[in-house]
C-alpha positions as CSV (number, residue, x, y, z in Angstrom):
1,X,-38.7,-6.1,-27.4
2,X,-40.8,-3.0,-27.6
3,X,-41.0,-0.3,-24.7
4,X,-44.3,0.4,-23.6
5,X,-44.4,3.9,-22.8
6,X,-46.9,3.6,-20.0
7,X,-44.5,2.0,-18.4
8,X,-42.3,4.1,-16.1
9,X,-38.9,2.9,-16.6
10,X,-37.6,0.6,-13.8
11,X,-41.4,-0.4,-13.0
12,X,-44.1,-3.3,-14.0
13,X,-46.7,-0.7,-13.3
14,X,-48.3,1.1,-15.6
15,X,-49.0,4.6,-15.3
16,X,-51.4,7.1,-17.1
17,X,-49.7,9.5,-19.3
18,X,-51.3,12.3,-17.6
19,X,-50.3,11.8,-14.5
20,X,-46.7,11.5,-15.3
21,X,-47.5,15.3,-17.0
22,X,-49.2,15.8,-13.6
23,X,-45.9,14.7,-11.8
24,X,-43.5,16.9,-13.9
25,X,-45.6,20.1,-13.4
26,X,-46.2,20.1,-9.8
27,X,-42.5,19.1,-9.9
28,X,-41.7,22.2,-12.4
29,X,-43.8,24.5,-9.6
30,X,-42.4,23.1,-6.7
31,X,-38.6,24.0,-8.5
32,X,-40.4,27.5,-9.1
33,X,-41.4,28.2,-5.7
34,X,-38.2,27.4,-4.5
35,X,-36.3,29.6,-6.7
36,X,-38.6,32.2,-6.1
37,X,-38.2,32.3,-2.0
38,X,-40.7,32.0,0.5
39,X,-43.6,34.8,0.1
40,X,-44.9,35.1,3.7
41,X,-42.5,36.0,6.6
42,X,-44.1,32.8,8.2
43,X,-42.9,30.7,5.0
44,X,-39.3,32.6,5.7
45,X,-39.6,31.5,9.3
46,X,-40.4,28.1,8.5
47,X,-37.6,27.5,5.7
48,X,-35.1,28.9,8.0
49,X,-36.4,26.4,11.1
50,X,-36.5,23.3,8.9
51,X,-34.2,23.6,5.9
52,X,-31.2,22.6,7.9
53,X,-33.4,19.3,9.0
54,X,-34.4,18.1,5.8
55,X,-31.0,19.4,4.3
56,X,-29.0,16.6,6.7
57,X,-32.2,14.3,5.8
58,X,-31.5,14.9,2.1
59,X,-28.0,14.5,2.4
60,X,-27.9,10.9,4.3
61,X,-30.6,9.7,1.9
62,X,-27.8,10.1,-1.0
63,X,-24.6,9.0,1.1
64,X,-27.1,5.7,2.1
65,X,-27.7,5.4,-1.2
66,X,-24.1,4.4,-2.1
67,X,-23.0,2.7,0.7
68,X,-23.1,-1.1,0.5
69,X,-26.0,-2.6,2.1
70,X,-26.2,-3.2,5.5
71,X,-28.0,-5.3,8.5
72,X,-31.5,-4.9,9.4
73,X,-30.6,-4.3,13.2
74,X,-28.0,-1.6,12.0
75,X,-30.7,-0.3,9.7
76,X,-33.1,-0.1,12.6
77,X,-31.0,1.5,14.7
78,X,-29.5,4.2,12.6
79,X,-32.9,5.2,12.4
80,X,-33.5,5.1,15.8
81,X,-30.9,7.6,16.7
82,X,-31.5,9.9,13.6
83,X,-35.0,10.1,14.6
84,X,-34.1,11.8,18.2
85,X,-32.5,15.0,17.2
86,X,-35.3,15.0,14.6
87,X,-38.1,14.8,16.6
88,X,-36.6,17.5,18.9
89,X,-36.1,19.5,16.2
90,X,-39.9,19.3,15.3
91,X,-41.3,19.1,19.4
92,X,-39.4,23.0,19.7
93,X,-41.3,24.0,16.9
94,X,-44.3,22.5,18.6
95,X,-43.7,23.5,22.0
96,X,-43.8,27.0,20.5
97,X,-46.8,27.0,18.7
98,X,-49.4,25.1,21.9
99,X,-48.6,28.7,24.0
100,X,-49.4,30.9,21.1
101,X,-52.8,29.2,20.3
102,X,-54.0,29.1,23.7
103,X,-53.1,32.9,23.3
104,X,-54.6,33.8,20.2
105,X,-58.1,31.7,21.6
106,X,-58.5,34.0,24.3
């Protein structure tokens, strides 16, 4: 049988060739920016506050990956109590930022 390559592999869908060049190039300058560090002190300040987050988020998303499969309660609530400290994490950043607007309207 004959591979269709429209086809992205895995998939029934298929997918223009230039938007699978449109996925590797934002991709490709995504990679980019990230090797090339944050160019604002705002982007430092904001790479420092959630790279730790999405580092922990990154990391469970590949150990849940190999782990067997498990119940849809379990699921449900192992994302229950993963999203706590993360929407914490996000309220601080949030709780920071109401004060300095009201502020900077004045």
């Amino acid at each position: 049988m004959r591979r269709d390559p429209g086809r992205e592999a895995g998939r029934g869908k298929r997918v223009h060739p230039n938007l699978r060049k449109y996925r590797l190039a934002r991709v490709a300058c995504q990679l980019r920016e990230f090797r090339d560090g944050p160019r604002s002190p705002f982007g430092a300040l904001v790479t420092l506050f959630y790279g730790p987050l999405f580092a922990v988020i990154g990391a469970l998303n590949a150990a849940l990956a190999k782990l067997p499969c498990i119940p849809a309660a379990a699921s449900s609530a192992l994302g229950a109590v993963l999203w706590v400290p993360q929407a914490l994490h996000i309220a601080a950043l949030g709780a920071l930022c109401v004060p300095l607007k009201l502020a900077l309207r004045l």
